[in-house]
C-alpha positions as CSV (number, residue, x, y, z in Angstrom):
1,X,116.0,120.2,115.2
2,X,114.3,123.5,114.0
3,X,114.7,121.9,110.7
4,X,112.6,119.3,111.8
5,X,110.0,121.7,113.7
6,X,109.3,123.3,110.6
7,X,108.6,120.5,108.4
8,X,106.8,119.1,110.7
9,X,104.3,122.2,111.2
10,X,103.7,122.0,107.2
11,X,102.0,118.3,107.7
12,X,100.5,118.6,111.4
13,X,97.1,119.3,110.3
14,X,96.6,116.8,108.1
15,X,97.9,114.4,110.0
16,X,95.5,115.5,113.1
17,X,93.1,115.4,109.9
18,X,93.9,112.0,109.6
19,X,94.4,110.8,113.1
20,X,90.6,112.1,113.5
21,X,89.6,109.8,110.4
22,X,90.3,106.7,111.7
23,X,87.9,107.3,115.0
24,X,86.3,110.0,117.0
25,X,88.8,111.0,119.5
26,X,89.7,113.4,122.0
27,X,92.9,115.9,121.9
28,X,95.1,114.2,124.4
29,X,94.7,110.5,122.4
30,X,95.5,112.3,118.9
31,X,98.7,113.7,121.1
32,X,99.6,109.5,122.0
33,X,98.6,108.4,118.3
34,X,100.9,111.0,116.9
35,X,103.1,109.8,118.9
36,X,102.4,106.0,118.5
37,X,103.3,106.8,114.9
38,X,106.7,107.7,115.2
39,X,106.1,111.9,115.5
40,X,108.3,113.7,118.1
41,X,106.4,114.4,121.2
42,X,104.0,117.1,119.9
43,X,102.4,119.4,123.1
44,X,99.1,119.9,123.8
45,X,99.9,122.8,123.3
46,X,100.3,122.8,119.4
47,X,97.5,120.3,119.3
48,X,94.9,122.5,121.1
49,X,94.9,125.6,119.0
50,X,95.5,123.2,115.4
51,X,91.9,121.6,116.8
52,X,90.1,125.1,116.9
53,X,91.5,126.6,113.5
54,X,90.2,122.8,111.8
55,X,86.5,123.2,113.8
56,X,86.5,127.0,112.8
57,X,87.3,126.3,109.3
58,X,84.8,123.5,109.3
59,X,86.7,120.5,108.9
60,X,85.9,118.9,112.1
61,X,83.0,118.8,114.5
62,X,83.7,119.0,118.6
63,X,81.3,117.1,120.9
64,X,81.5,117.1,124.8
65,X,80.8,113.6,126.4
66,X,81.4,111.9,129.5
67,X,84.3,110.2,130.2
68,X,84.4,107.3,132.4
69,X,87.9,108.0,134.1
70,X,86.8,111.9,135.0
71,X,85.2,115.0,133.4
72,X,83.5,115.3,130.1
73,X,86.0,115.2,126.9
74,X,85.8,117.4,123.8
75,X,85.7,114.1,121.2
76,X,86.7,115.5,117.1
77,X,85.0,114.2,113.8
78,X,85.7,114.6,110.4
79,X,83.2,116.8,108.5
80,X,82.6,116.3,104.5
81,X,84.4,119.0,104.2
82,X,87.1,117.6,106.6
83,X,87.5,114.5,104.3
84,X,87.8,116.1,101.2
85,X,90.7,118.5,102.9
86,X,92.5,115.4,104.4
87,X,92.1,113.7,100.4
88,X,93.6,117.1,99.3
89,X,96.5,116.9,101.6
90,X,97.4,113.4,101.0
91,X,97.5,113.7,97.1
92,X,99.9,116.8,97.9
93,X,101.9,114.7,100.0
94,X,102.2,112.5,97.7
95,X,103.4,114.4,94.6
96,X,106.1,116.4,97.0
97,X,107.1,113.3,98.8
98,X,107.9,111.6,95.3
99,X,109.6,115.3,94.1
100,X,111.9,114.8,96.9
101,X,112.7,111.3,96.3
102,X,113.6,111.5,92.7
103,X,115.9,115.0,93.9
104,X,117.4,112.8,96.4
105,X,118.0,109.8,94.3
106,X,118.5,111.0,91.1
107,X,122.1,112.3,91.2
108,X,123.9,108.8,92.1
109,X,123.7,109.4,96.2
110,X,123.3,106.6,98.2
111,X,120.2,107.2,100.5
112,X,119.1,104.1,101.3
113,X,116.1,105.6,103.9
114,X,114.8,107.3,100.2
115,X,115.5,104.0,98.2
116,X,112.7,101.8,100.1
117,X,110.1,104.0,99.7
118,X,107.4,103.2,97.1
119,X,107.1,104.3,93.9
120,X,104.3,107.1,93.1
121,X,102.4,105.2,90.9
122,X,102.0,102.6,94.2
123,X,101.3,105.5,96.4
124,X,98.8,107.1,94.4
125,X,97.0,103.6,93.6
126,X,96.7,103.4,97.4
127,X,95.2,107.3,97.6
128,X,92.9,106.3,94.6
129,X,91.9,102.9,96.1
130,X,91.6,104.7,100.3
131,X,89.2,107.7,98.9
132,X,86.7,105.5,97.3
């Protein structure tokens, strides 16, 4: 499990980077979209602080509005800046997950899990093709 923990705290920001991509959204939701995703349950308590250091840093914008169920939310945006980190981190991604793959599949083992994944050269089609 720690082994797990730690990967995992080498790709949260990015995928926070990411969840905030796809719409403007408020911490708890990016908690349930991790979630929805397949991530172990991630607190709001990792989340919270994550969403600070990426609006301090400048690669996402807070703004308080109202919320129809209770008090006003704190809703996240990407910033250019944002955008060009999360490209950044998905090209790395890439290149390590397809490392990995060839180190895992190279030497005769039988991973099937590693075996479906796609090729790079499919993977970094889809970055290419997903930036523009």
């Amino acid at each position: 499990m720690a082994e797990k923990s730690q990967l995992l705290k080498g790709t949260l920001e990015g995928c926070i980077l990411r969840v905030i991509s796809q719409s403007e959204t408020y911490g708890y939701e990016i908690s349930e979209k991790l979630k929805a995703s397949g991530l172990p349950d991630i607190s709001e308590g990792t989340i919270y602080p994550l969403l600070m250091r990426l609006e301090k840093n400048g690669l996402i914008l807070a703004k308080q509005k109202k919320s129809p169920l209770g008090p006003k939310r704190k809703y996240y945006q990407l910033t250019e800046q944002g955008q060009q980190s999360l490209l950044q981190f998905k090209n790395n991604w890439i290149q390590i997950t397809s490392a990995v793959k060839r180190l895992f599949t190279s030497e005769g083992d039988n991973y099937d899990e590693l075996s479906n994944l796609e090729s790079p050269t499919q993977d970094q089609q889809r970055a290419g093709s997903e930036a523009q």
